[in-house]
PQR file of N, CA, C, O and H, with PARSE charges and radii, in Angstrom:
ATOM      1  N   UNK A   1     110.109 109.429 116.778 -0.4000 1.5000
ATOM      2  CA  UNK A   1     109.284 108.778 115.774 -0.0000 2.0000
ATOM      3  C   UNK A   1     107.949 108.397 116.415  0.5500 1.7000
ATOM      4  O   UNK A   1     107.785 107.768 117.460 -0.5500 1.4000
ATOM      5  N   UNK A   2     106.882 108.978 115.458 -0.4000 1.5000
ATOM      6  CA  UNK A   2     105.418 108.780 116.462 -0.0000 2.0000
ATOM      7  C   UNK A   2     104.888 107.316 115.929  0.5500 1.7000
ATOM      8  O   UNK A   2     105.494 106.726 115.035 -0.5500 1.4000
ATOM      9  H   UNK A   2     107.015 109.489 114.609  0.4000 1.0000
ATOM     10  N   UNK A   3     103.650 106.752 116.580 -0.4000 1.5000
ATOM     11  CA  UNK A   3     103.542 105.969 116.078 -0.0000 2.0000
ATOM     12  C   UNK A   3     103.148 105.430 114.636  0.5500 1.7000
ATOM     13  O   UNK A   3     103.401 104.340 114.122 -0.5500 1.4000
ATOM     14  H   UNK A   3     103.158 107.231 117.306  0.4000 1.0000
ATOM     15  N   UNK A   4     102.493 106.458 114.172 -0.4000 1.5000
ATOM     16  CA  UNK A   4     101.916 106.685 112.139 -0.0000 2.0000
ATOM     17  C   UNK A   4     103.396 106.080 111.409  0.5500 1.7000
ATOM     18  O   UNK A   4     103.338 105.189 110.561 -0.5500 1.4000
ATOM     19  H   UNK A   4     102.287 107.342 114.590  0.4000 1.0000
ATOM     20  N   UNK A   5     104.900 106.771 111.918 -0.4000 1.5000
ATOM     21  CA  UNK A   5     105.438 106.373 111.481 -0.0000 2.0000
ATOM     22  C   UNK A   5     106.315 104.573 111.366  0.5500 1.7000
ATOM     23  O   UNK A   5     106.949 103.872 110.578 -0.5500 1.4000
ATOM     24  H   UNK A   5     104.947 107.494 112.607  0.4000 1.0000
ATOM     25  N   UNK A   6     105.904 104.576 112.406 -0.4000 1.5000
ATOM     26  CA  UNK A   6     106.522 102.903 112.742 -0.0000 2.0000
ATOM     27  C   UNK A   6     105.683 101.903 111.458  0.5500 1.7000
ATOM     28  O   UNK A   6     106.040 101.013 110.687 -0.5500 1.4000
ATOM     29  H   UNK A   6     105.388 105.146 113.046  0.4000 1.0000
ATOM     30  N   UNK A   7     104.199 102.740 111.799 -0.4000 1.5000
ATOM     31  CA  UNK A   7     103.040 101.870 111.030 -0.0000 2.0000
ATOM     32  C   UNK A   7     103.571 102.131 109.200  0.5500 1.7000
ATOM     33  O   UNK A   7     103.013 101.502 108.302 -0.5500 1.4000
ATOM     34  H   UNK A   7     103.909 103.463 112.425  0.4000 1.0000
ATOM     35  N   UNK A   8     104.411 102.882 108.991 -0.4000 1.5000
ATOM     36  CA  UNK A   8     104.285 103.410 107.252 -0.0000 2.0000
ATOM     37  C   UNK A   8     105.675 103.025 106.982  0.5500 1.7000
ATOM     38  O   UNK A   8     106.078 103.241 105.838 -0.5500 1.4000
ATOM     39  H   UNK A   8     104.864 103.394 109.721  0.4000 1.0000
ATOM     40  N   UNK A   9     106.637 102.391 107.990 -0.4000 1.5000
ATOM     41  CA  UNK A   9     107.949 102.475 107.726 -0.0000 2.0000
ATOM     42  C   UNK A   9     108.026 101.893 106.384  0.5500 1.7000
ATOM     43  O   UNK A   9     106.936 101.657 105.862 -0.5500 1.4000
ATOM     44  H   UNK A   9     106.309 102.216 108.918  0.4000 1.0000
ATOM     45  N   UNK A  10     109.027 101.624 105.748 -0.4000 1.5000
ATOM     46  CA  UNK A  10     109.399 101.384 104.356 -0.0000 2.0000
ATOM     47  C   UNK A  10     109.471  99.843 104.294  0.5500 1.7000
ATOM     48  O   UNK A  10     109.209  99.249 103.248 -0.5500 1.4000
ATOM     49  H   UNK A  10     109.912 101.816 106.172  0.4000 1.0000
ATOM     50  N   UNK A  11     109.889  99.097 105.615 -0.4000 1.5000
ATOM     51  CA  UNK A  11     109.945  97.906 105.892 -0.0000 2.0000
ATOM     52  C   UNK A  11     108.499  97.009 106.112  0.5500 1.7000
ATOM     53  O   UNK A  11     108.337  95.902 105.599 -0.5500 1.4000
ATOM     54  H   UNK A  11     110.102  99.580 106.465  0.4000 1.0000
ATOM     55  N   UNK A  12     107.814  97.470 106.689 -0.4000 1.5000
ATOM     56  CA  UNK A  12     106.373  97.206 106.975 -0.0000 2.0000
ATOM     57  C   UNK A  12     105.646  97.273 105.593  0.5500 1.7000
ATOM     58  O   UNK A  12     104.847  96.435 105.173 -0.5500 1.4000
ATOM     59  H   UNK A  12     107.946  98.370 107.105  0.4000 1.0000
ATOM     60  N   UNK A  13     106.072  98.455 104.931 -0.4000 1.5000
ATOM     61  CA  UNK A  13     105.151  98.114 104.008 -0.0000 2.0000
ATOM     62  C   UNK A  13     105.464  97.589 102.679  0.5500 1.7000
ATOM     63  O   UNK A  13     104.874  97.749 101.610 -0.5500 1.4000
ATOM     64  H   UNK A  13     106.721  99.136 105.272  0.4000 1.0000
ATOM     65  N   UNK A  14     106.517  96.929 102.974 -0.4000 1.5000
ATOM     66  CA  UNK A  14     107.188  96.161 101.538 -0.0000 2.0000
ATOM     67  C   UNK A  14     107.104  94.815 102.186  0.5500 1.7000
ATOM     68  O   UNK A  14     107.515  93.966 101.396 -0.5500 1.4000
ATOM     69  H   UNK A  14     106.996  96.799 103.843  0.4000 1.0000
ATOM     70  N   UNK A  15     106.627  94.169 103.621 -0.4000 1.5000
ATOM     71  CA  UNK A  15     106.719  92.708 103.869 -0.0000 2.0000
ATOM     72  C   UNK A  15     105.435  93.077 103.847  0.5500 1.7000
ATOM     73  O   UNK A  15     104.925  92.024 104.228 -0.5500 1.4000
ATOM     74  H   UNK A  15     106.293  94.859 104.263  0.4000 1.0000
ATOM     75  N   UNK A  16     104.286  94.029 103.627 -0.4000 1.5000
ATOM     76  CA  UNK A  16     102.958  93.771 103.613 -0.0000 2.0000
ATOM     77  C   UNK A  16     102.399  93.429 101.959  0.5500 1.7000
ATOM     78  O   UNK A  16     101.314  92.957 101.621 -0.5500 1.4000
ATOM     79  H   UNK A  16     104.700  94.885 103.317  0.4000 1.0000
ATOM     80  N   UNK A  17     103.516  93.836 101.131 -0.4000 1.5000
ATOM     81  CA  UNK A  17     103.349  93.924  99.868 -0.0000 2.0000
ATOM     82  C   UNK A  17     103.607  92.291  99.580  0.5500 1.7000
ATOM     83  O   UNK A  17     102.877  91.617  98.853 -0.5500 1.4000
ATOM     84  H   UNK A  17     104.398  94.220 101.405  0.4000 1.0000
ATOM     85  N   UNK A  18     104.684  91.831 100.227 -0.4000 1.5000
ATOM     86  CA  UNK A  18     104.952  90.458  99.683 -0.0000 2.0000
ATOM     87  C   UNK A  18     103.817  89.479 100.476  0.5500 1.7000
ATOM     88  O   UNK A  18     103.562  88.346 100.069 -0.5500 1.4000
ATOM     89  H   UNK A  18     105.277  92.378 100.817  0.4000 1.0000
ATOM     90  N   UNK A  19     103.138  90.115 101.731 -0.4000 1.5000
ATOM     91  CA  UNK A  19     101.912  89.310 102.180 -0.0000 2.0000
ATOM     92  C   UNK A  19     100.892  89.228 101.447  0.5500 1.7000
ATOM     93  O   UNK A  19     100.141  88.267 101.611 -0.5500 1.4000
ATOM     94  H   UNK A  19     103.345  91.036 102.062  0.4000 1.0000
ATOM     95  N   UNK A  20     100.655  90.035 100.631 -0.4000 1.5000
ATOM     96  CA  UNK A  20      99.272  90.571  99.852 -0.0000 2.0000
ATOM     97  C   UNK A  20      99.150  89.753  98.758  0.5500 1.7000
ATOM     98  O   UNK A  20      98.111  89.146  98.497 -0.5500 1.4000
ATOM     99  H   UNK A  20     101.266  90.816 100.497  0.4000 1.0000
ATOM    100  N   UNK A  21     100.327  89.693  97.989 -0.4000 1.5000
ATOM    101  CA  UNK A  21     100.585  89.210  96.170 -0.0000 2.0000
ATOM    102  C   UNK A  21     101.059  87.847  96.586  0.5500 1.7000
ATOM    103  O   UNK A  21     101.698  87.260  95.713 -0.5500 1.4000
ATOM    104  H   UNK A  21     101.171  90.186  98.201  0.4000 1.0000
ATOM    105  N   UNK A  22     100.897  87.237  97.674 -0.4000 1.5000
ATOM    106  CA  UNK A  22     100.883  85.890  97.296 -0.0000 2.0000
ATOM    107  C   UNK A  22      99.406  85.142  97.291  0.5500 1.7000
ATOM    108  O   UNK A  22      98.503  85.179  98.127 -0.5500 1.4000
ATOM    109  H   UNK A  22     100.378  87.714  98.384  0.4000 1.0000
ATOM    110  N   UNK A  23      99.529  84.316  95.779 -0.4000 1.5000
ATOM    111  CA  UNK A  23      98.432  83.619  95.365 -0.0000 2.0000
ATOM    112  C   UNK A  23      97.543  84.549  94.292  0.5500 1.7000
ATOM    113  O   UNK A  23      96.558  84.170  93.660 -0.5500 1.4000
ATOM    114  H   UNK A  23     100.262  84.286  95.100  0.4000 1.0000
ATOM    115  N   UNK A  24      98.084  85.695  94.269 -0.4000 1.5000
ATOM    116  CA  UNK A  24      97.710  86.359  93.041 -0.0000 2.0000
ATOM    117  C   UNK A  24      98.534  87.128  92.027  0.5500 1.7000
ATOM    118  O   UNK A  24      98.034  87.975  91.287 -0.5500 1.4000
ATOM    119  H   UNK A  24      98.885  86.003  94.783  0.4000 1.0000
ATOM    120  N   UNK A  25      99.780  86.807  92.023 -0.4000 1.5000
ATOM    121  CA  UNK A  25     101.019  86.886  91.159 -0.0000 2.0000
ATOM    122  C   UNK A  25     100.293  86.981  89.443  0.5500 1.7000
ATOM    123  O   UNK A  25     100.333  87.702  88.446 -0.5500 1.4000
ATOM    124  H   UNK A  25     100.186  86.119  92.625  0.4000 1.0000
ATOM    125  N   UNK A  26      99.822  86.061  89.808 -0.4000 1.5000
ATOM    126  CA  UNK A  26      99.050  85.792  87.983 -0.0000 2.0000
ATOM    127  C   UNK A  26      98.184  86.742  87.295  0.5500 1.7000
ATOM    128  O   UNK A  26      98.101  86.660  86.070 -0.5500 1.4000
ATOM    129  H   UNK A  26      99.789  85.475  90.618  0.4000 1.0000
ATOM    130  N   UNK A  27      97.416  87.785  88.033 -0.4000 1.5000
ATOM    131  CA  UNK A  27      97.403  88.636  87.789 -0.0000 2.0000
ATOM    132  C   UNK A  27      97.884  90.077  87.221  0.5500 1.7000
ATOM    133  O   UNK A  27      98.367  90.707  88.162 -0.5500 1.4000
ATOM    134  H   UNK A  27      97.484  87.852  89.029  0.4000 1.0000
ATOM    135  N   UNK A  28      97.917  90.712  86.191 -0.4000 1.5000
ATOM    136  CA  UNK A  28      98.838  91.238  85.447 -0.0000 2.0000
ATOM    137  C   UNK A  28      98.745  92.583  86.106  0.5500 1.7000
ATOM    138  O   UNK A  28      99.739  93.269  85.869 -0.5500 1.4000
ATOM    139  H   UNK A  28      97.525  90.200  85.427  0.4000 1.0000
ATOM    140  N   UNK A  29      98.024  93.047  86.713 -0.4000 1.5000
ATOM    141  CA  UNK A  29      97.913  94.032  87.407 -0.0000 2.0000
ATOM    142  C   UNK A  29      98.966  94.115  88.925  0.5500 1.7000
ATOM    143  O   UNK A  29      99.567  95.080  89.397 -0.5500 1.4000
ATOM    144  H   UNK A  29      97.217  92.490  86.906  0.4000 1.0000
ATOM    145  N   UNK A  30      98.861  92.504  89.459 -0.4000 1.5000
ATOM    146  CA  UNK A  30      99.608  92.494  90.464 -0.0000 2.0000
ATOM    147  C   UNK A  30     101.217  92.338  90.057  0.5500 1.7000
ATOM    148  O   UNK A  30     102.182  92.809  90.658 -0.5500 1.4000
ATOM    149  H   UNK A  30      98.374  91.720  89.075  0.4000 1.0000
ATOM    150  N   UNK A  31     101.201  91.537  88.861 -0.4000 1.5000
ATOM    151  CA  UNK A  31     102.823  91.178  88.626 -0.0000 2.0000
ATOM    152  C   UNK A  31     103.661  92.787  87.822  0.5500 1.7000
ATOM    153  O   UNK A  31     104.863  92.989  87.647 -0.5500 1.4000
ATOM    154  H   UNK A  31     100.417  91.154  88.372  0.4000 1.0000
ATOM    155  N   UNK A  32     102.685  93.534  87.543 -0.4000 1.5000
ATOM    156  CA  UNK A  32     103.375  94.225  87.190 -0.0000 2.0000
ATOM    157  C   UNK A  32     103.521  95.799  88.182  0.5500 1.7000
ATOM    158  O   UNK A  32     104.174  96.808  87.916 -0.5500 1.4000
ATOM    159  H   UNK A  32     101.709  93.370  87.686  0.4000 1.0000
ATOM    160  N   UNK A  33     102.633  95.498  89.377 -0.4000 1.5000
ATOM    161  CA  UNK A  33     103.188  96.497  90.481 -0.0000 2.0000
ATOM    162  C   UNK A  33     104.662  95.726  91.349  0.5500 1.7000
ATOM    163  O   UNK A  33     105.655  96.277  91.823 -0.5500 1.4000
ATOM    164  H   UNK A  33     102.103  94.678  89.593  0.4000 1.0000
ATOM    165  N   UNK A  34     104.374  94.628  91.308 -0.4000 1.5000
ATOM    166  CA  UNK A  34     105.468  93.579  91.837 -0.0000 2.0000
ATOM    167  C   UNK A  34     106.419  94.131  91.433  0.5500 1.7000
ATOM    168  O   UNK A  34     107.324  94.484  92.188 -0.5500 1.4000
ATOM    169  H   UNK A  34     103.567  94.181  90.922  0.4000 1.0000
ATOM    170  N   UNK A  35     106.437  94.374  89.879 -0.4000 1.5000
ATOM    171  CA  UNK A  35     108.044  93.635  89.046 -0.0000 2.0000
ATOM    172  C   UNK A  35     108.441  95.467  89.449  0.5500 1.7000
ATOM    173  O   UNK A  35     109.426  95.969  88.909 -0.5500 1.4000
ATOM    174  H   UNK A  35     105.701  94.087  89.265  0.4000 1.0000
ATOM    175  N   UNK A  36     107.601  96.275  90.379 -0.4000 1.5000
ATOM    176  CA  UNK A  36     108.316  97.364  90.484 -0.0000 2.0000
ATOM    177  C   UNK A  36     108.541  97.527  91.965  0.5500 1.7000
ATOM    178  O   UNK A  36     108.931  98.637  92.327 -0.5500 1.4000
ATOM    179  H   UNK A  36     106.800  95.867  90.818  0.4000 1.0000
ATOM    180  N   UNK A  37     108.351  96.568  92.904 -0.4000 1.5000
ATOM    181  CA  UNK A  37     107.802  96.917  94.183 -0.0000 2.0000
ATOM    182  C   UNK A  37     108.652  97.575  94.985  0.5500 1.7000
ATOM    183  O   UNK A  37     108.052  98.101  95.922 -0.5500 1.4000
ATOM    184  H   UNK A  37     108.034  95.667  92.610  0.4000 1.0000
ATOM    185  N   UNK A  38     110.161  97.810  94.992 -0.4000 1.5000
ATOM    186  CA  UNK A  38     110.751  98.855  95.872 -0.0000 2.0000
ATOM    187  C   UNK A  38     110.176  99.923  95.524  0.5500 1.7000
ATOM    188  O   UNK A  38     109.345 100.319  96.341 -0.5500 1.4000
ATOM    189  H   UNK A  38     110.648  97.382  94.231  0.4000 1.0000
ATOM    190  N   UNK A  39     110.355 100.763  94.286 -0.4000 1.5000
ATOM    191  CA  UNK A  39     109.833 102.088  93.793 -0.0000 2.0000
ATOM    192  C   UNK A  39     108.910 102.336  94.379  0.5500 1.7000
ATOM    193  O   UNK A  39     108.854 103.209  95.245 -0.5500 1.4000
ATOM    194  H   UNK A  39     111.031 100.441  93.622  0.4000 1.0000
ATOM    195  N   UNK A  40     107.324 101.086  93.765 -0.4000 1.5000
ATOM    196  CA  UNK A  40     105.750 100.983  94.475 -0.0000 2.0000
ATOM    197  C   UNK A  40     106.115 101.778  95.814  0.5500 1.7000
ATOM    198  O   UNK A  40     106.004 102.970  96.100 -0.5500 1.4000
ATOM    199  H   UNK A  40     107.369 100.377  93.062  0.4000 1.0000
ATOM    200  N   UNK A  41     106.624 100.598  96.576 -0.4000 1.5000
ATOM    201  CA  UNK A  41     106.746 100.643  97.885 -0.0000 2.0000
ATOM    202  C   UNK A  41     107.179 102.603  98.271  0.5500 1.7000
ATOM    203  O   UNK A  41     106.505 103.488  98.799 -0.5500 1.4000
ATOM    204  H   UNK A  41     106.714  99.630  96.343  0.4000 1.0000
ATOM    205  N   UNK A  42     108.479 102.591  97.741 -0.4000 1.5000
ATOM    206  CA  UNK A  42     108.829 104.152  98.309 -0.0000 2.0000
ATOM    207  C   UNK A  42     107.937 105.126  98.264  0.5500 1.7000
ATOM    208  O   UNK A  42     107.687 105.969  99.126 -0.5500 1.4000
ATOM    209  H   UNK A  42     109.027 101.872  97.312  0.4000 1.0000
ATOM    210  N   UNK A  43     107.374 104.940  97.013 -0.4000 1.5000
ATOM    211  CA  UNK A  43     106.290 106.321  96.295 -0.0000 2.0000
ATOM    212  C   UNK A  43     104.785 106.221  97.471  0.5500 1.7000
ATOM    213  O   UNK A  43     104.106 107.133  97.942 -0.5500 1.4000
ATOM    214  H   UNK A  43     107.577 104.255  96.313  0.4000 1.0000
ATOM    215  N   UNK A  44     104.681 104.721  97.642 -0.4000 1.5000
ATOM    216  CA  UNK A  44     103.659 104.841  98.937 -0.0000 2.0000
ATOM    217  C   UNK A  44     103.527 105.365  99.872  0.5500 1.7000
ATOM    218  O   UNK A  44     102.603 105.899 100.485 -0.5500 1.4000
ATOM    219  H   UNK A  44     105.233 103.980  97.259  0.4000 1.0000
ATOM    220  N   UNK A  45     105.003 105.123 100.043 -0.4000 1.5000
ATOM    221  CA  UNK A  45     105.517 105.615 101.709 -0.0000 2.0000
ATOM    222  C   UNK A  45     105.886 107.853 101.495  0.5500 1.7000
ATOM    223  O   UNK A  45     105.794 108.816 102.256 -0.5500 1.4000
ATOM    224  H   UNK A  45     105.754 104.689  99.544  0.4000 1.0000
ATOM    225  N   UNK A  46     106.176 107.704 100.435 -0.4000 1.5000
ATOM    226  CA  UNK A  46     106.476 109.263 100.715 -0.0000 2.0000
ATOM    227  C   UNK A  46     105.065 109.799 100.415  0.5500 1.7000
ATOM    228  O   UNK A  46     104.880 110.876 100.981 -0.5500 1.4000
ATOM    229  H   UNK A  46     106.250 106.921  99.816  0.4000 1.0000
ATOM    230  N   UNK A  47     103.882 109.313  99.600 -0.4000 1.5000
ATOM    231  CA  UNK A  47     102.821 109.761  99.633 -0.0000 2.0000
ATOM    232  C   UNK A  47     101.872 109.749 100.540  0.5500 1.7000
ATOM    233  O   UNK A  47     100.889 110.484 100.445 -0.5500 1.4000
ATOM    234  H   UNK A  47     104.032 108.438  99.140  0.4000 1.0000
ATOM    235  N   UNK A  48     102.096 108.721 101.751 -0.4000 1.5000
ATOM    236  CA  UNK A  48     101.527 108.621 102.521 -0.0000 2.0000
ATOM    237  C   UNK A  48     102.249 109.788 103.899  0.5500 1.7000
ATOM    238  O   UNK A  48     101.694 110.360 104.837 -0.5500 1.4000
ATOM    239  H   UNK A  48     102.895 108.124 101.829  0.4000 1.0000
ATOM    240  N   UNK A  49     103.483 109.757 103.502 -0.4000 1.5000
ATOM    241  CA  UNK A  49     103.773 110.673 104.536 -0.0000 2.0000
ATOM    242  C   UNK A  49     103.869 112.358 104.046  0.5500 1.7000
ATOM    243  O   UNK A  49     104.536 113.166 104.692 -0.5500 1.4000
ATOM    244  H   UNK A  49     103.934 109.292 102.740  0.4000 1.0000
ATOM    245  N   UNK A  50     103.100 112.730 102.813 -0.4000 1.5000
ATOM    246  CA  UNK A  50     103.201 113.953 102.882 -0.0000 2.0000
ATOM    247  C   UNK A  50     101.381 113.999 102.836  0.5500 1.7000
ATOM    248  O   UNK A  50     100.762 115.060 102.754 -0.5500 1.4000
ATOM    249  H   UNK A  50     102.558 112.073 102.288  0.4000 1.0000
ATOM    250  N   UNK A  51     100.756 112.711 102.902 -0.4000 1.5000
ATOM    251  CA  UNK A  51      99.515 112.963 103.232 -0.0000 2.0000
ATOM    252  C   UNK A  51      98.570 113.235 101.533  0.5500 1.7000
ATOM    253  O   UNK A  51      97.364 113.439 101.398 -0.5500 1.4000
ATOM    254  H   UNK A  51     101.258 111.849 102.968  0.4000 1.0000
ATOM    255  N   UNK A  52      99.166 113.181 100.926 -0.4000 1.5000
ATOM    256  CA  UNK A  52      98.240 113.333  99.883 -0.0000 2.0000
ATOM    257  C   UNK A  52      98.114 111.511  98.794  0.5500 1.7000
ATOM    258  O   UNK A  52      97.936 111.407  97.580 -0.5500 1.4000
ATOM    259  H   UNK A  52     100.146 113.015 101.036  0.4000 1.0000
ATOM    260  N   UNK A  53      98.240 110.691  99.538 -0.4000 1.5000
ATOM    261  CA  UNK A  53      97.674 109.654  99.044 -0.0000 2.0000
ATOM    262  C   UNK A  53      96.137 109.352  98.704  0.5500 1.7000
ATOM    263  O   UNK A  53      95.382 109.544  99.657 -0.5500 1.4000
ATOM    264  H   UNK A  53      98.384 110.775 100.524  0.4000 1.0000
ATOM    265  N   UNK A  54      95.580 108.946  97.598 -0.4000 1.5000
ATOM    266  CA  UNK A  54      94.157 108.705  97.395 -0.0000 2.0000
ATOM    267  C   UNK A  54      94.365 107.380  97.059  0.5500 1.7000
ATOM    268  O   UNK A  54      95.358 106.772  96.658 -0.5500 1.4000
ATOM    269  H   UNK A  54      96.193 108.791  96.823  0.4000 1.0000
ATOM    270  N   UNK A  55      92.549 106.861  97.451 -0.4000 1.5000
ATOM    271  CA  UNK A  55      92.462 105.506  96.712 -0.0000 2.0000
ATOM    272  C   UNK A  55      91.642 105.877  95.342  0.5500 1.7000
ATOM    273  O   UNK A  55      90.712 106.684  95.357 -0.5500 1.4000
ATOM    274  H   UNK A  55      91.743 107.355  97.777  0.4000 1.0000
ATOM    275  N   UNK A  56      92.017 105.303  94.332 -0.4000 1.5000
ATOM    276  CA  UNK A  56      91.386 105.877  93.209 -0.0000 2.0000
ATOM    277  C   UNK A  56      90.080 105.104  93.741  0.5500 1.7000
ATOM    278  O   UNK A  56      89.982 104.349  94.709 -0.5500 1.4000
ATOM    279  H   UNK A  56      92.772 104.647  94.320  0.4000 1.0000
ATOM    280  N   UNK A  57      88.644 105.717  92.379 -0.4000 1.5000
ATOM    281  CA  UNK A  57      87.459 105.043  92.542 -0.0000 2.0000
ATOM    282  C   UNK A  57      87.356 103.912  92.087  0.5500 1.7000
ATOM    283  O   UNK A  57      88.172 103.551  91.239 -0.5500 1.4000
ATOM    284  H   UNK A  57      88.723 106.330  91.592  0.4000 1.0000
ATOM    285  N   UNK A  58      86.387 103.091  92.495 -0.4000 1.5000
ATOM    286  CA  UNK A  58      86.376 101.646  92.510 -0.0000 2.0000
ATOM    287  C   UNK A  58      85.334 101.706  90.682  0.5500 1.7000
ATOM    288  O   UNK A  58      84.882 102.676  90.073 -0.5500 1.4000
ATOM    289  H   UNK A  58      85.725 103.384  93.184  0.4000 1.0000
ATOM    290  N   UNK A  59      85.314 100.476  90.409 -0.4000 1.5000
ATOM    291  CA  UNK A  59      84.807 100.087  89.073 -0.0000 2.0000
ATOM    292  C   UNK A  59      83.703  99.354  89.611  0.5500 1.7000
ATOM    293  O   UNK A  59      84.184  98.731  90.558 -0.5500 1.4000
ATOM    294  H   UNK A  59      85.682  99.688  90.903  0.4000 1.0000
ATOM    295  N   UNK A  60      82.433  99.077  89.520 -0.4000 1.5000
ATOM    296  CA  UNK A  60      81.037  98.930  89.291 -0.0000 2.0000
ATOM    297  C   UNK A  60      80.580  98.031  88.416  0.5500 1.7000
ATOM    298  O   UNK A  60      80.328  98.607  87.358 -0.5500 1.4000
ATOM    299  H   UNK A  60      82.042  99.583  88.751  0.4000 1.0000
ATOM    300  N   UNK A  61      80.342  96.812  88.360 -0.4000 1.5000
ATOM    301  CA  UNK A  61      79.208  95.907  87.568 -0.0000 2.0000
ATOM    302  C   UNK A  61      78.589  94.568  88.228  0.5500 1.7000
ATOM    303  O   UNK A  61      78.707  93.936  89.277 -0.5500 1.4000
ATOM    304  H   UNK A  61      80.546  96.344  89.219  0.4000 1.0000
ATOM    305  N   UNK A  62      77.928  94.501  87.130 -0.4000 1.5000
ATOM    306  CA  UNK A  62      76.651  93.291  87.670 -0.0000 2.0000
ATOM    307  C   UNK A  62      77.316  91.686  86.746  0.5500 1.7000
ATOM    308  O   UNK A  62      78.011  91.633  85.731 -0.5500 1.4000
ATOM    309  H   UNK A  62      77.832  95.015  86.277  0.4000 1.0000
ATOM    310  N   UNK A  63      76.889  90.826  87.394 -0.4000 1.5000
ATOM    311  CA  UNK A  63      77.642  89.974  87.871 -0.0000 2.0000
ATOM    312  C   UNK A  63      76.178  88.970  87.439  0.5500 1.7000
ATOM    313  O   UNK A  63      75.252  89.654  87.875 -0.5500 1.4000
ATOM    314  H   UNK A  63      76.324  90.869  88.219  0.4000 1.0000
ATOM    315  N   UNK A  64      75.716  88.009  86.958 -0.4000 1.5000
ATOM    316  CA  UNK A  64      74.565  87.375  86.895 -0.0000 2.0000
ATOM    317  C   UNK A  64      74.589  85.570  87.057  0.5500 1.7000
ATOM    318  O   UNK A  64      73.598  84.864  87.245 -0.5500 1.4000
ATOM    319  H   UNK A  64      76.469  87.453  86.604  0.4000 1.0000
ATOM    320  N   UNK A  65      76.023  85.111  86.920 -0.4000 1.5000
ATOM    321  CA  UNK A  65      76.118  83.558  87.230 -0.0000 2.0000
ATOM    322  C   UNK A  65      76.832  83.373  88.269  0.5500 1.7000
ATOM    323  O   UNK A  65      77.927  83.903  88.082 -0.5500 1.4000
ATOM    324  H   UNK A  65      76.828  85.685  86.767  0.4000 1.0000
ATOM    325  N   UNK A  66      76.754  82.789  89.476 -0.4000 1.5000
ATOM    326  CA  UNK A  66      75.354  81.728  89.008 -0.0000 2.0000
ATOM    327  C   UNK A  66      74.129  82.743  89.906  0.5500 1.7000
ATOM    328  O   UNK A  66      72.940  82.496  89.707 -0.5500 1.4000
ATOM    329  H   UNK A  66      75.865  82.358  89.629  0.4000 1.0000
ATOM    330  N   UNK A  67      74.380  83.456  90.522 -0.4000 1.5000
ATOM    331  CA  UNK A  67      73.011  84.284  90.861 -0.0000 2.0000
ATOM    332  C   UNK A  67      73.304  86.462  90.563  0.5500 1.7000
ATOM    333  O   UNK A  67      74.422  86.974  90.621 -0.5500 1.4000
ATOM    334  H   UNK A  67      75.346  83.657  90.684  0.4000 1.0000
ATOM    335  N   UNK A  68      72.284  87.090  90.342 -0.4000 1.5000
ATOM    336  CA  UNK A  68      72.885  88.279  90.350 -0.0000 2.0000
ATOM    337  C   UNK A  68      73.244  89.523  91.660  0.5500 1.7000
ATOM    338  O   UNK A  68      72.796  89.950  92.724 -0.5500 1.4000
ATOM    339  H   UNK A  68      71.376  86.674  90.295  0.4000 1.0000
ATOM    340  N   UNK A  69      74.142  89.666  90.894 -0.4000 1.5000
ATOM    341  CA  UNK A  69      75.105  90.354  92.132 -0.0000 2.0000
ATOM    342  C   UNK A  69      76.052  91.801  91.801  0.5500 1.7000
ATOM    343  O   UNK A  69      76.581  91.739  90.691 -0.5500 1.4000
ATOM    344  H   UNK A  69      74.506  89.319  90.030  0.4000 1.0000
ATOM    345  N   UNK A  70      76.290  92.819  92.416 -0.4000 1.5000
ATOM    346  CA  UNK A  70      76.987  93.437  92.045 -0.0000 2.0000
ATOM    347  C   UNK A  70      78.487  93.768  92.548  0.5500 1.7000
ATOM    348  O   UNK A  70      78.692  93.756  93.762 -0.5500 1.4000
ATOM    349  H   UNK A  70      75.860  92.869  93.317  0.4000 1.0000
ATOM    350  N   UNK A  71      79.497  94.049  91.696 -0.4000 1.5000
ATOM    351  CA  UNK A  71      81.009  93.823  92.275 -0.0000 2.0000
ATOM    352  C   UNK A  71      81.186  95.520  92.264  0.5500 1.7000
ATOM    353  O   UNK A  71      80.437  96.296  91.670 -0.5500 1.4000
ATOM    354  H   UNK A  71      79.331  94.059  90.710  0.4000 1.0000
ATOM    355  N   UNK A  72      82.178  95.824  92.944 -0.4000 1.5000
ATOM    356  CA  UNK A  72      82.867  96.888  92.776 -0.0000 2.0000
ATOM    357  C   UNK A  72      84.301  96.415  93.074  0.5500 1.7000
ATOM    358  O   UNK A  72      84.640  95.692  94.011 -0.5500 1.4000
ATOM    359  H   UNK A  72      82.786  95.194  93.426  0.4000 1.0000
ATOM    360  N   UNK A  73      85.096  96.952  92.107 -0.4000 1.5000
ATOM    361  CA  UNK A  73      86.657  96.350  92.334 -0.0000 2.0000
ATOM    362  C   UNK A  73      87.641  98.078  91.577  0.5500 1.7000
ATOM    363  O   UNK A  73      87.159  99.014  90.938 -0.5500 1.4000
ATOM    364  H   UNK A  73      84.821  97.539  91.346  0.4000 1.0000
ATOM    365  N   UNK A  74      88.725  97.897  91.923 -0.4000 1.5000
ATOM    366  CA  UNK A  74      89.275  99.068  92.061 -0.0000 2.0000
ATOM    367  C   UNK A  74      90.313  98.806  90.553  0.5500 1.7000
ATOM    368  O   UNK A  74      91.096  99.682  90.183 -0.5500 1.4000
ATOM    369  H   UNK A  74      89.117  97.137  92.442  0.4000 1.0000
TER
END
């Protein structure tokens, strides 16, 4: 086992999942990758290990209170 794999194990990345979603549970985007997170988790891990994982593109806007600014969020 090389090291890529230690880093993608199934374990690592399901206690990184429960590191991440705390304090943003309330989010419906997060509670509802949650309310699937073994699956999440597996489909990560086999996509990451056959290498064809993407990050989708990020979303783009302007932002004006209290000063203007622009966000990109995914």
């Amino acid at each position: 086992m090389n090291e890529y794999d230690l880093i993608i194990s199934f374990l690592k990345l399901y206690k990184s999942l429960q590191n991440v979603k705390r304090g943003v549970t309330w989010k419906d985007s997060v509670a509802l990758y949650t309310a699937n997170g073994l699956k999440n988790t597996y489909k990560l891990r086999q996509d990451l290990l056959k290498g064809v994982y993407s990050i989708l593109p990020y979303f783009t806007f302007k932002v004006t209170d209290p000063k203007e600014r622009e966000v990109m969020a995914t």
